[in-house]
N, C-alpha and C positions, 0 to 999 in steps of 0.2 A: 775388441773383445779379448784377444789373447790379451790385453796390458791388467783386463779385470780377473786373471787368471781362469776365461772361460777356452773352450776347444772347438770351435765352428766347424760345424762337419755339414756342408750343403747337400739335399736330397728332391731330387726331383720327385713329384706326386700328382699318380694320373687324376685328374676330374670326373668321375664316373657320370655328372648332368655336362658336361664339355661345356663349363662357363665360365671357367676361371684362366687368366691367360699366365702363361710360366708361373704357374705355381710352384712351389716349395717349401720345404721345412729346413731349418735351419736351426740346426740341435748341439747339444755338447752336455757336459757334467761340470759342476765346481764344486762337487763333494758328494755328499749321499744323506737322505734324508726318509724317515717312513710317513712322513706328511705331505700334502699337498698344498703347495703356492701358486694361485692360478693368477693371469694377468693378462688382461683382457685391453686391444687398444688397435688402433689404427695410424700408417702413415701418408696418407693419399691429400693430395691439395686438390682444391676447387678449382675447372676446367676453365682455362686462360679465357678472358673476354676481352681483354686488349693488353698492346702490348708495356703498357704503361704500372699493371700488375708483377711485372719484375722488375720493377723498380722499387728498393729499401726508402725509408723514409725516416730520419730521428724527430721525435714529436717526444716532448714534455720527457724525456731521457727514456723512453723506451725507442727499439726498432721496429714501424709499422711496416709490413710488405708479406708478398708470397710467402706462405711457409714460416714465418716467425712465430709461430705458437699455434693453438690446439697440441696433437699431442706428439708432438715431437722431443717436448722435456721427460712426459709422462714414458716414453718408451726406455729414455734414458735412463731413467729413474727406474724403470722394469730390468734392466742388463745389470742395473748396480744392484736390486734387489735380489734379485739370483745370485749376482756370485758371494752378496752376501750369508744366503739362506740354503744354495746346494744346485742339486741336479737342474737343468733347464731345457725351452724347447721353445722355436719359435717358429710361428707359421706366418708363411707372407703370400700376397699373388698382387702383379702387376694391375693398377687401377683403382677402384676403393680395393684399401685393404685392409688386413688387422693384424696383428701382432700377438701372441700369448707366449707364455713362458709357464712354466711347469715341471714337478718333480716325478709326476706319473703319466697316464695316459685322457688328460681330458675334453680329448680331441677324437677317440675313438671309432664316433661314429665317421670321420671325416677323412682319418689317416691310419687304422689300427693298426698296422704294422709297422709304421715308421714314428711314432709318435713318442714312443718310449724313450726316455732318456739312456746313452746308452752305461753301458756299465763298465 
């Protein structure tokens, strides 16, 4: 993140329904902006059912295995789109999770006081 010229400022954030496990926001700036770019995603893999699912595979030039795609590009693609576009924020919690980035507060109902990018 600092190499995309962002500023990672980790934030702990209580649960108010106590369902989310080590939640957090994970927020910085890469400029200033009065518009909003929302981005919306997740980074959680399907729960191991053997142990032969961590195992890569090369098939027809792609790599088949745990974790090779869904949206793992997509997020990466969301870290470059901020620091292309300005301000950001990202929300995560251990298990299914998701990922957003953002120039204002569009997470409100969920984090209003730590949501805002800061300034």
């Amino acid at each position: 993140m600092h190499a995309l010229g962002l500023s990672p400022d980790i934030i702990d954030v209580p649960d108010p329904d106590g369902r989310l496990d080590e939640p957090c926001i994970v927020r910085g700036s890469a400029g200033a902006s009065a518009r909003t770019l929302y981005f919306h995603g997740h980074f959680d893999v399907v729960p191991a059912q053997d142990r032969r699912q961590f195992t890569a595979e090369r098939r027809d030039g792609r790599i088949i295995g745990r974790g090779t795609a869904d949206m793992k590009g997509g997020i990466v693609s969301m870290l470059y789109g901020a620091a292309a576009r300005g301000s950001w924020a990202c929300w995560a919690r251990a298990g299914s999770c998701c990922t957003w980035c953002a120039t204002r507060r569009p997470a409100a109902s969920r984090a209003p006081d730590t949501c805002a990018a800061p300034a």
